[in-house]
Each structure stands twice: as structure tokens, then as C-alpha cells.
C-alpha positions as CSV (number, residue, x, y, z in Angstrom):
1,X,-46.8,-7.6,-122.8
2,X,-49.0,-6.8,-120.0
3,X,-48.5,-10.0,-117.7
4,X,-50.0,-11.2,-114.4
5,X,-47.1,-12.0,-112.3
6,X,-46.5,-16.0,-112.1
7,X,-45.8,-16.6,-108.4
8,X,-42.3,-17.5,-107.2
9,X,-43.3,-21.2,-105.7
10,X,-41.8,-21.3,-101.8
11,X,-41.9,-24.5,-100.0
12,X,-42.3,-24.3,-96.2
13,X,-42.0,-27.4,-94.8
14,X,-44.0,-29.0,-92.4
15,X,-44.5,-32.3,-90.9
16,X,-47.5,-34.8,-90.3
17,X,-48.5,-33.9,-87.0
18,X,-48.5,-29.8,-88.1
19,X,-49.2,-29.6,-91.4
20,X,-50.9,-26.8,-91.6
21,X,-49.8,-22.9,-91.7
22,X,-49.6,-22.0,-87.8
23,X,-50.8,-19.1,-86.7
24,X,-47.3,-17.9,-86.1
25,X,-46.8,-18.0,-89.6
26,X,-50.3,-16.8,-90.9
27,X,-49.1,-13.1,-91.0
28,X,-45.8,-14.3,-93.1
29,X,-47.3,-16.3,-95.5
30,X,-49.8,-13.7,-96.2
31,X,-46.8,-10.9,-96.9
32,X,-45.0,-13.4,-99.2
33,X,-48.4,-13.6,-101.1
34,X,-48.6,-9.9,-101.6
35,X,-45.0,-10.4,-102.8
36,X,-45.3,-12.7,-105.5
37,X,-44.5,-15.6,-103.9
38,X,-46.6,-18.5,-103.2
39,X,-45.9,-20.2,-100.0
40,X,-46.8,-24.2,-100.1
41,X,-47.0,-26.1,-97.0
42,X,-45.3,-29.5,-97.9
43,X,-45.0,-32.2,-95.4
44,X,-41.2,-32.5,-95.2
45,X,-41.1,-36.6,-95.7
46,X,-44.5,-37.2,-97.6
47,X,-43.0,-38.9,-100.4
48,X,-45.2,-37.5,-103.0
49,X,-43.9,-33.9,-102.9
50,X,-41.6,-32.9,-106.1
51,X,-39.5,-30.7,-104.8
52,X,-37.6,-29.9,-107.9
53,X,-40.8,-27.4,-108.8
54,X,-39.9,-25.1,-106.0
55,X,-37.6,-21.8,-106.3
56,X,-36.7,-23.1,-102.5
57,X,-37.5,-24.5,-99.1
58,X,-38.0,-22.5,-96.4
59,X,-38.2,-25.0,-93.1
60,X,-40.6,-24.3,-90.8
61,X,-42.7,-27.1,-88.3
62,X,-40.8,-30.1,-89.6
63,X,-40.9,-30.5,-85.5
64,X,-40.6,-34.2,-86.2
65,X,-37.5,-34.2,-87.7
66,X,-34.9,-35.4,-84.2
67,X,-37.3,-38.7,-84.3
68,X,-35.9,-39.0,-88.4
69,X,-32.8,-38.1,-88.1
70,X,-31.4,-40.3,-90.5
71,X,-34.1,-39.8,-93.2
72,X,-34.0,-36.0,-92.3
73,X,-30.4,-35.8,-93.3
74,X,-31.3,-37.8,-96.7
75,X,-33.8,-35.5,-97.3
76,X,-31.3,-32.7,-97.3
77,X,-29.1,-34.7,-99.6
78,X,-31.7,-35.1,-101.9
79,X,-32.5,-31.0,-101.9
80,X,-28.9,-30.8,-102.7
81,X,-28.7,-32.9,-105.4
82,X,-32.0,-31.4,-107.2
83,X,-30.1,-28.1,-106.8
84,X,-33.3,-26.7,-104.0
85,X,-32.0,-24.4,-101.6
86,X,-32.9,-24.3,-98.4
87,X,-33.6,-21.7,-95.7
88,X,-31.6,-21.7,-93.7
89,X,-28.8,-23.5,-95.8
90,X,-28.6,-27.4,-96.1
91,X,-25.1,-27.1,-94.0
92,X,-25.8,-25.2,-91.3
93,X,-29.3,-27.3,-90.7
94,X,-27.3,-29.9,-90.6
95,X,-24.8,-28.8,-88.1
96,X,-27.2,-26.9,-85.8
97,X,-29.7,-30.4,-85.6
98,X,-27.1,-32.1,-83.0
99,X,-26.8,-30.0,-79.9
100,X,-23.1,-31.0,-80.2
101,X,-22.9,-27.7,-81.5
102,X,-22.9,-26.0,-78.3
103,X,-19.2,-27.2,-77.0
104,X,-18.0,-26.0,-80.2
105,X,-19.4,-22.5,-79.4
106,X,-17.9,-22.8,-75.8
107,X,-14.4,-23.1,-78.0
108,X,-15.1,-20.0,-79.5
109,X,-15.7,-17.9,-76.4
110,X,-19.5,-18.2,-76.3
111,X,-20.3,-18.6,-73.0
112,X,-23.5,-21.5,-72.3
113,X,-24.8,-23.2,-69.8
114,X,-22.1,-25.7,-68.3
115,X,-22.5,-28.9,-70.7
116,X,-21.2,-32.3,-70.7
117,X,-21.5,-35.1,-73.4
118,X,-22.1,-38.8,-72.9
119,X,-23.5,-41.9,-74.2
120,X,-26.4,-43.8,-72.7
121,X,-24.2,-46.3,-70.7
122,X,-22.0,-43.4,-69.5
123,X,-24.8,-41.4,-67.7
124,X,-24.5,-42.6,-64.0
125,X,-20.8,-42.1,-64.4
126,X,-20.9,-38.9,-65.4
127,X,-24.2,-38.0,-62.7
128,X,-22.2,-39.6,-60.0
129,X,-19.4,-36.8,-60.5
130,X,-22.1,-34.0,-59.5
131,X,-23.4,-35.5,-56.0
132,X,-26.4,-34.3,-54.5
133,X,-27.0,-31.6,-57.6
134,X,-30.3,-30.7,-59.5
135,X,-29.8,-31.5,-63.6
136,X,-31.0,-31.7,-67.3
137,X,-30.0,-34.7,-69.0
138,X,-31.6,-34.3,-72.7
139,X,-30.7,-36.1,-76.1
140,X,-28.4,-34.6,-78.6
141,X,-30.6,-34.7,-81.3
142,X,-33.9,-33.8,-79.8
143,X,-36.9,-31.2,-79.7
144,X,-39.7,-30.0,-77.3
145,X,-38.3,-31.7,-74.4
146,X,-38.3,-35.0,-76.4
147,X,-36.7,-37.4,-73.6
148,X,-35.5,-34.7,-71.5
149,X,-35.1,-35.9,-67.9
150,X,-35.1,-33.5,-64.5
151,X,-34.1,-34.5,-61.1
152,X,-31.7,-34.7,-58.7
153,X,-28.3,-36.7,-58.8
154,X,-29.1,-38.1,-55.7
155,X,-32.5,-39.4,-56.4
156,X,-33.2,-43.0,-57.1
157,X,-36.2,-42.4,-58.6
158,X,-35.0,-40.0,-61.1
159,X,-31.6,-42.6,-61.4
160,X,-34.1,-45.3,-62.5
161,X,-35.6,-42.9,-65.1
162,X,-32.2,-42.2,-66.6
163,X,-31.7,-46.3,-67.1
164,X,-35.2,-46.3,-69.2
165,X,-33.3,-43.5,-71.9
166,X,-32.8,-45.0,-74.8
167,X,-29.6,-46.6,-75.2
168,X,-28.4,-45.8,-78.6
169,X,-29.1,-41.8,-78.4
170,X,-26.3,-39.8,-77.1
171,X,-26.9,-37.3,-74.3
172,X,-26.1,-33.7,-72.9
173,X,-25.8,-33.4,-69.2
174,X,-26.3,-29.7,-67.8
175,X,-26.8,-28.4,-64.0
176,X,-30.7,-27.2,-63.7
177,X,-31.0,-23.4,-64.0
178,X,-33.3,-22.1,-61.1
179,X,-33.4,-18.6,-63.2
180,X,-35.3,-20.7,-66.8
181,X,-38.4,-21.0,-63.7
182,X,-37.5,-17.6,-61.5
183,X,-37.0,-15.8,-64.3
184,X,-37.6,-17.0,-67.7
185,X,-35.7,-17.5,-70.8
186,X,-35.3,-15.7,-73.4
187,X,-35.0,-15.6,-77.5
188,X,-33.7,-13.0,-79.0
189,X,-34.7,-13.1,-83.1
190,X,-32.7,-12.1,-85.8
191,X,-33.5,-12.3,-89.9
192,X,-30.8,-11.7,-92.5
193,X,-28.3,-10.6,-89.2
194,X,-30.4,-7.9,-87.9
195,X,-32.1,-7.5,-84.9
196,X,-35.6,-7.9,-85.0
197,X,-37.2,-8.4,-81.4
198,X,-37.2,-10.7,-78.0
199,X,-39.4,-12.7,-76.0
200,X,-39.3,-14.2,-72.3
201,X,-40.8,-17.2,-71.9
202,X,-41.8,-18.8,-68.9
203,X,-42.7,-22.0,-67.5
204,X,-46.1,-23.2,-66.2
205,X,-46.7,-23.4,-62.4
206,X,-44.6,-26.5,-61.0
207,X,-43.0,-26.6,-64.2
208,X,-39.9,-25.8,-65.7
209,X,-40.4,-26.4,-69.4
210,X,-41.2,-23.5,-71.7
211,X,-42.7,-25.1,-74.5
212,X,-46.5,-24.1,-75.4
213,X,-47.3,-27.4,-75.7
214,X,-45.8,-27.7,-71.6
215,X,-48.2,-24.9,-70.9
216,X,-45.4,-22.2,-71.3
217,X,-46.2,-18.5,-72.0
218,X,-44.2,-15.9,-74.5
219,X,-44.3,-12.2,-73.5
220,X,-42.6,-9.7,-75.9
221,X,-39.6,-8.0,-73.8
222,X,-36.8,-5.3,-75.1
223,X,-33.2,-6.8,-74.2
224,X,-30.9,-4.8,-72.1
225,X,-27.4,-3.8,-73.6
226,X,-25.6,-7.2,-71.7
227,X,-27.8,-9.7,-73.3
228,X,-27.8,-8.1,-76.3
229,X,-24.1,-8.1,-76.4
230,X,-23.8,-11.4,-75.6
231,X,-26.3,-12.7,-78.5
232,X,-24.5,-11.0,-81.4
233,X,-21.2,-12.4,-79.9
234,X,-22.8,-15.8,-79.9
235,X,-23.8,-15.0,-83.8
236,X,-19.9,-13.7,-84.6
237,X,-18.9,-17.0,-83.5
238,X,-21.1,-18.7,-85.7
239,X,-19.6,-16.3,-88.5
240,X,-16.1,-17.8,-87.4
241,X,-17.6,-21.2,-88.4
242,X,-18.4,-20.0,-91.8
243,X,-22.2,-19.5,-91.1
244,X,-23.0,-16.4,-91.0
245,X,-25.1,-16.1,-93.9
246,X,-28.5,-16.4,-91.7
247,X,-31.7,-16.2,-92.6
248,X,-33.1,-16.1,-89.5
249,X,-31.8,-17.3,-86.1
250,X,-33.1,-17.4,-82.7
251,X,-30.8,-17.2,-79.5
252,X,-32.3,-18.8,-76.6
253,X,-30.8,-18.2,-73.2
254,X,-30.3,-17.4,-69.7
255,X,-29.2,-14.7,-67.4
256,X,-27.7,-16.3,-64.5
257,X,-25.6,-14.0,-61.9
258,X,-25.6,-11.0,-64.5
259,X,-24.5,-13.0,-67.4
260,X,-26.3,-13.9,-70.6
261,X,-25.5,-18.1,-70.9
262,X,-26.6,-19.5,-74.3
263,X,-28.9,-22.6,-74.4
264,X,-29.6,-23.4,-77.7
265,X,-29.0,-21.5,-81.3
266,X,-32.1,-22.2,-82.9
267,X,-31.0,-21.8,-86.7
268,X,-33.6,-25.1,-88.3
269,X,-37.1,-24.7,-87.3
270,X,-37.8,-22.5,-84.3
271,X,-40.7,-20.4,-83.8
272,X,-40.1,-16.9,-84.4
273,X,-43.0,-15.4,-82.2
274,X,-44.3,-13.3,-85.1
275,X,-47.3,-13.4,-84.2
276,X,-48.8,-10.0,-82.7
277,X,-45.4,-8.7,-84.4
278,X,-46.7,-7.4,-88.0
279,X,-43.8,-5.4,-88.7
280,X,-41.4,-8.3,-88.2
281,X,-43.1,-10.8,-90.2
282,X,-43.3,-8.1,-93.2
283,X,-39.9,-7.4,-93.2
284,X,-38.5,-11.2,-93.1
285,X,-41.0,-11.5,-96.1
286,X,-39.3,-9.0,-97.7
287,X,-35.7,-10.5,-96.7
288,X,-37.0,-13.8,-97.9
289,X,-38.2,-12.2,-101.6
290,X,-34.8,-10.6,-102.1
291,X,-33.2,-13.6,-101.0
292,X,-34.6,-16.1,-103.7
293,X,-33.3,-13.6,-106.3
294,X,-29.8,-14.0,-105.2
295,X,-30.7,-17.4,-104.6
296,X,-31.8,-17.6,-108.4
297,X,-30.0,-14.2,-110.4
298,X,-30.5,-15.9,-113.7
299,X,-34.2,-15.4,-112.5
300,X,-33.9,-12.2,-110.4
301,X,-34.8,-10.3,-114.1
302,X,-37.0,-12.5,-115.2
303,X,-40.4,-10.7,-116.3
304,X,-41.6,-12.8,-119.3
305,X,-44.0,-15.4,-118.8
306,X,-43.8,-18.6,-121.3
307,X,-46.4,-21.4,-121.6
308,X,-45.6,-24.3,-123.1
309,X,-46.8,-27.5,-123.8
310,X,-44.3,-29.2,-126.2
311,X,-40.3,-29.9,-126.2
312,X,-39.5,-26.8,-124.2
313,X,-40.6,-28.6,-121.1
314,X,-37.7,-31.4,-121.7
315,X,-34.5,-30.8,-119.9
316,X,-32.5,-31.7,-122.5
317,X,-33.9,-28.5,-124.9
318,X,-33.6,-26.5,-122.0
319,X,-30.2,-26.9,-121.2
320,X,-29.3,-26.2,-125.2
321,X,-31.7,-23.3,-125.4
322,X,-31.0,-21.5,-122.1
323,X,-28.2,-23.2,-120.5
324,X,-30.0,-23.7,-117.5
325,X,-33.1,-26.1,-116.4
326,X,-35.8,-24.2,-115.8
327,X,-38.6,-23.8,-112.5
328,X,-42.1,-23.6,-113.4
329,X,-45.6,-25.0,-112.6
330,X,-48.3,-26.5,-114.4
331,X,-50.8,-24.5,-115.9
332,X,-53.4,-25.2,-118.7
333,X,-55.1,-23.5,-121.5
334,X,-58.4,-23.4,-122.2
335,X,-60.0,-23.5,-125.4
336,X,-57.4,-24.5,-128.0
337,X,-56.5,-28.0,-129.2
338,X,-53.3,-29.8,-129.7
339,X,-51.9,-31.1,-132.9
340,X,-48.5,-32.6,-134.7
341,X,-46.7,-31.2,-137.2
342,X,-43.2,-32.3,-138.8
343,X,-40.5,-30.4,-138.1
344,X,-37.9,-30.0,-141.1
345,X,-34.9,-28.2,-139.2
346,X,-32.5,-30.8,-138.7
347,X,-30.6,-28.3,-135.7
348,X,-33.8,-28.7,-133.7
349,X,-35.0,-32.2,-134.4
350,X,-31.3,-33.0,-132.9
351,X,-32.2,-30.9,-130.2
352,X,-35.5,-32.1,-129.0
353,X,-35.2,-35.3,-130.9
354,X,-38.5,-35.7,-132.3
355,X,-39.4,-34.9,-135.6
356,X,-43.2,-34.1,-134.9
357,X,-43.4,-31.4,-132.5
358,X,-47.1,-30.1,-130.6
359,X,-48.7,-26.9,-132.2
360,X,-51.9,-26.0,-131.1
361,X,-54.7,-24.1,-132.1
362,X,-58.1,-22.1,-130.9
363,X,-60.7,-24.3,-131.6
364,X,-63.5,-22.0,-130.1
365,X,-64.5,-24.4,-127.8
366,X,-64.1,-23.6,-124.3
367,X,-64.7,-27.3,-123.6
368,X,-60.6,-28.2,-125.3
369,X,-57.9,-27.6,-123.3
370,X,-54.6,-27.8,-123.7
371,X,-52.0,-28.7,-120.6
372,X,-48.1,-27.7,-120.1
373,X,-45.7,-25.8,-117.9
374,X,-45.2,-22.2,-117.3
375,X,-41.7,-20.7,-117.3
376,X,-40.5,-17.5,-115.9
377,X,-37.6,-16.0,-118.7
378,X,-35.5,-12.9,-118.9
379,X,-36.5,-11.5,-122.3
380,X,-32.8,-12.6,-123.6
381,X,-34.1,-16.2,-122.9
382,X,-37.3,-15.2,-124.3
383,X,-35.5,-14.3,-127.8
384,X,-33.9,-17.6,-127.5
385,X,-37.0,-19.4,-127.2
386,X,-38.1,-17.4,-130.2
387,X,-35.1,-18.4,-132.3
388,X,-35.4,-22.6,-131.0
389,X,-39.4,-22.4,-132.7
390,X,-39.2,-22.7,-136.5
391,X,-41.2,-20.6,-138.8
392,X,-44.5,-22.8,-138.5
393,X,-44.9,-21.3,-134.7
394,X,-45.7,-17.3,-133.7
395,X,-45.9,-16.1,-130.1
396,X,-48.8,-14.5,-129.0
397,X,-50.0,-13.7,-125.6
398,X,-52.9,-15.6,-123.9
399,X,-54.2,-15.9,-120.6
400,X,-54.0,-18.8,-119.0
401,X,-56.2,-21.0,-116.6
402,X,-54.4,-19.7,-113.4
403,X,-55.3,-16.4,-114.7
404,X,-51.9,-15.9,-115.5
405,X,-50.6,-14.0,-118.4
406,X,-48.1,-15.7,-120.8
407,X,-46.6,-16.2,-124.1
408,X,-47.6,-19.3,-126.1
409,X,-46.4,-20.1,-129.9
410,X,-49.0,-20.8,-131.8
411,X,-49.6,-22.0,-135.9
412,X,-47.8,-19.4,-137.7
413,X,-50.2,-19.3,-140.3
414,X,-53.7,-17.1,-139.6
415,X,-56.2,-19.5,-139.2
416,X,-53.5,-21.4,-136.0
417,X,-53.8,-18.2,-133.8
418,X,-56.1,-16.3,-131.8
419,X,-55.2,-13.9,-128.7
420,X,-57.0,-14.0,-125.5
């Protein structure tokens, strides 16, 4: 059968305030397109979004997600127990959303900028132990300089500030680099471990935060042979951890005296600065296509398209059919009409439970239509299917609303089918 590819459904997950594609993203979504797969923006906590239709998740601007953090880490849960993957993996998004993280790396050898943890009520302690000193004080779980705090230690002004932090966050505590304004900071980006490319970002005038949104600006930059050493060290120690199956990750830092210090490991929902970098976002495309098939391998062969309408779409028939539950979408066809018809095999009635099954017919009018779900099958589970219909049904092939091409079972006898 000659069959117009049904497209491997992709979540990328958004939030409220940017829920939209970004033009980051545009060139991505576009090369996952031209690879079969159809990228759906999906506001990360919109309660409305079945996720369980979706081959994965691939988290992108759910930049909102440090002011959830409770609800974020259900919403992995509940990925997890539908059985969605996530990119990058439900643990390690976890793990890498509390800046904890970094004293962990500092275990392993990474080397970071100096970092201290303490509560709310413990800041002026910890401040009055670096007299007179320039610092960042910013929440563990945070995001584009969410609550982040710089001053001096000796400044009452700034001292005041830290009292008006919220009390029940936790906080890092980190000496002000001069370099992040001298000379920038960078991000090295890497998809499925490899090298891809770098950008140094600086701060606005008078500023020293490198966010966009702070008035920041990204240049594209080749690393030198010290800061590119020290990334990939700070990705072997992440391998140590028992994550170093990445999808992408971003290593922001700072040189400071000759020496590459890590800031953050941005392995959730960084910008990758693809945009103006065609090349790179064509290649993660391609990184992201082959990783749904190992993602899915009872799906990485699947070429046969199946429409249906009736039991097939229940997950108990499923599961004794194919062994699996199925991923599909909802289609509709056009021009036939539904109907009922008893079922006399007592191995399927137990199956589907329902002694009248759906059969459907063309009716000739374009006006009927007929609504169901298509399922992508290896053509084992296609013979399978064949074997679960009794002799009242026949496949044929039909074309679909979507335009897609697929396998229906239609009345066996002449007058039931018709292909289109």
C-alpha cells in the first residue's frame, strides 16, 4: 500500500506566558516537519492537554516552571505514569531544576563558581562571613534572574533587600564575577553528546544580567581548547551521575584567571541559540527523529497505517491483540456510514466484550462521515489485526480526512466496500 506518512506527534512544551513556537525554535520545528514528525506546542500545565496521544515531550519554554515547582514535579509524575518520555529524561529534569546540583559537581571535580547554600533566615550569617565583598545571592529553584539579588556585603541597602527574599525559598550565595560584565559568559551546546557550537553573551550597559529579556546580547564564538576541555569534563561528571544519556545540554560559564568555572548546566529548558545556526537545528532534528525510535522500537518499523473506528481503539483489545497500547490521533472518514452488526466469535466478543461491533460502509455521500483513531503498526501487528476481525470485515485502503493513507476493514461482502 502506497501510504502518506502519519506524523510521529512531538510535544514541546510551553508555558502561558510563551506559548507560542519562538523564533529560536522556528527553524527546528520546521526540520522535524520535513521528518515526519509533528511538533505540538502544548502549554506544560493547561489542564486540557492529553498527553497520552504523544510519542513524547520535548521541553522547551516551560520558563515558568521554578514559580510551580511543586505542580512541575507532578506533572512529571504524571508523564511517567502514562508511560510519555520526556526530552531530556523525567530524572535528570528533575535533578538539574534545583541548582543544588552544582555542589554535587564540585564533588566530582567540576570546577564552578565558589557556591554556598542557605536558607532565608541564614543569609546575613552567611553574608557577614564575606565582609566588604561584591555577591549573587539567587534561589535554588529559579530562572531568568527570578529573585536574584546583587550588591555588596557591606551595603545596607542591598542588606535590606535580602530581608524582603522570600522566606520559605532556599538560596545560593556566590562572589560577583567581574569577567560575566568584562567579558561575557558563555554556553557551549551539545545534542545527543556532541559538540555542536558556543555563544558569548553579554550584559547590557550598567548591567550584569545576560538574559534577552535584561537587554543581554548573544554572539556566536568558537571555544578555545581550555574551555572546551573543561565543558566535556563537566559533561563526564554528569555521566558519573548516571546521566549521560543527553539530549541536548547547555554549559554556561566563566573564564576567570585562565580557567573555565561552570555556572549552571542547563539540561531542562534552555535556549539553544539555533537561530541563524541552520545546520545545528537540522541535525538535533535528526537526533530527535532517531531518538523517538529507540524511544518507541516496537514503532521504529512501523510503516502500516490502520484507521479504526470500532473496538480496536479500546485498550483492553489492544493489549490482547498487540501486546502493547497503542499512539495514535484522531482522524475521520468521509463519506461512509457507520452500522452494527453481531459478532458470533465467542474468542473476540470475550475480547472486546460487545457482541455488536461497528462496520461501516460507502454511502456515496460525501456529507457522512465516520470518526476514529489512526494507528501506526508493523505489518506483523497488521496481520494481527487482520486475524482479531471476523470474516464479516475486509481491509481495504482509503484515504482519510488528514489526507492520510490507511487501512480500514470494511463489510466483507461487495456491496460494504469501496476504495478511495
Amino acid at each position: 500500500m502506497s501510504v502518506h506518512a502519519a506524523a510521529r506527534r512531538l510535544a514541546l512544551a510551553t508555558s502561558a506566558d510563551y506559548p507560542c513556537i519562538q523564533p529560536d525554535d522556528a527553524h527546528l520545528a520546521t526540520s522535524l516537519e520535513h521528518l515526519g514528525i509533528q511538533p505540538i506546542v502544548c502549554v506544560w500545565n493547561d489542564p486540557d492537554v492529553d498527553w497520552s496521544t504523544f510519542d513524547a515531550v520535548l521541553i522547551r519554554t516551560i520558563w515558568d516552571y521554578f514559580k510551580h515547582h511543586a505542580a512541575f514535579l507532578a506533572w512529571l509524575d504524571r508523564l511517567d505514569r502514562l508511560g510519555v518520555p520526556t526530552i531530556n529524561d523525567s530524572a535528570l529534569l528533575r535533578w538539574n531544576s534545583d541548582k543544588r546540583y552544582l555542589l554535587e559537581l564540585v564533588e566530582r571535580g567540576v570546577d564552578i563558581i565558589p557556591t554556598r547554600l542557605a536558607g532565608a533566615g541564614e543569609l546575613q550569617d552567611v553574608l557577614a562571613t564575606m565582609p566588604a565583598q561584591p555577591v549573587v545571592i539567587k534561589p535554588t529553584i529559579s530562572g531568568g534572574a527570578w529573585h536574584t539579588l546583587r550588591g555588596n556585603t557591606d551595603d545596607a541597602a542591598f542588606l535590606q533587600a535580602v530581608d524582603r527574599l522570600p522566606r520559605e525559598l532556599d538560596y545560593l550565595v556566590q562572589p560577583f564575577v567581574p569577567e560575566v560584565v568584562s567579558a561575557g559568559e558563555w554556553s557551549l551546546l551539545y545534542f545527543e553528546g556532541e559538540f555542536s557550537h558556543a555563544v558569548l553573551k553579554r550584559p547590557a550597559s550598567g548591567d550584569y544580567r545576560v538574559q534577552s529579556e535584561h537587554g543581554g546580547s548573544v554572539d556566536p564564538i568558537e571555544p578555545d581548547a581550555a574551555t572546551f576541555a573543561a565543558a566535556e569534563r563537566a559533561l563526564a561528571a554528569l555521566a558519573t551521575m548516571g546521566y549521560g544519556d543527553l539530549a541536548y545540554a547547555r554549559i554556561d560559564g566563566v573564564v576567570c584567571n585562565g580557567r573555565f568555572l561552570v555556572m549552571e548546566l542547563e539540561l531542562l529548558e534552555p535556549s539553544l541559540f539555533l537561530a541563524g545556526q541552520p545546520q545545528a537545528a537540522e541535525r538535533f532534528a535528526r537526533q530527535l527523529s532517531a531518538r523517538l525510535d529507540r524511544l518507541h522500537p516496537g514503532t521504529a518499523a512501523a510503516t502500516e497505517y490502520l484507521f479504526s473506528y470500532g473496538t480496536l481503539q479500546t485498550a483492553a483489545v489492544q493489549l490482547a491483540t498487540f501486546g502493547r497500547q497503542l499512539a495514535g490521533q484522531p482522524d475521520r472518514l468521509d463519506g461512509y456510514r457507520r452500522e452494527l452488526i453481531r459478532i458470533d466469535d465467542p474468542q473476540v466478543v470475550a475480547t472486546s466484550g460487545a457482541s455488536h461491533h461497528p462496520i461501516v460502509h460507502d454511502s456515496g455521500n460525501p456529507e457522512d462521515s465516520v470518526s476514529g483513531t489512526v494507528f501506526r503498526l508493523s505489518t506483523a501487528e497488521l496481520a494481527r489485526a487482520d486475524a482479531y476481525e471476523v470474516d464479516d470485515y475486509r481491509r481495504v485502503a482509503v484515504t482519510l480526512a488528514s489526507g492520510t493513507r490507511a487501512w480500514i476493514y470494511v463489510g466483507a461482502a461487495p456491496e460494504f466496500f469501496t476504495e478511495a
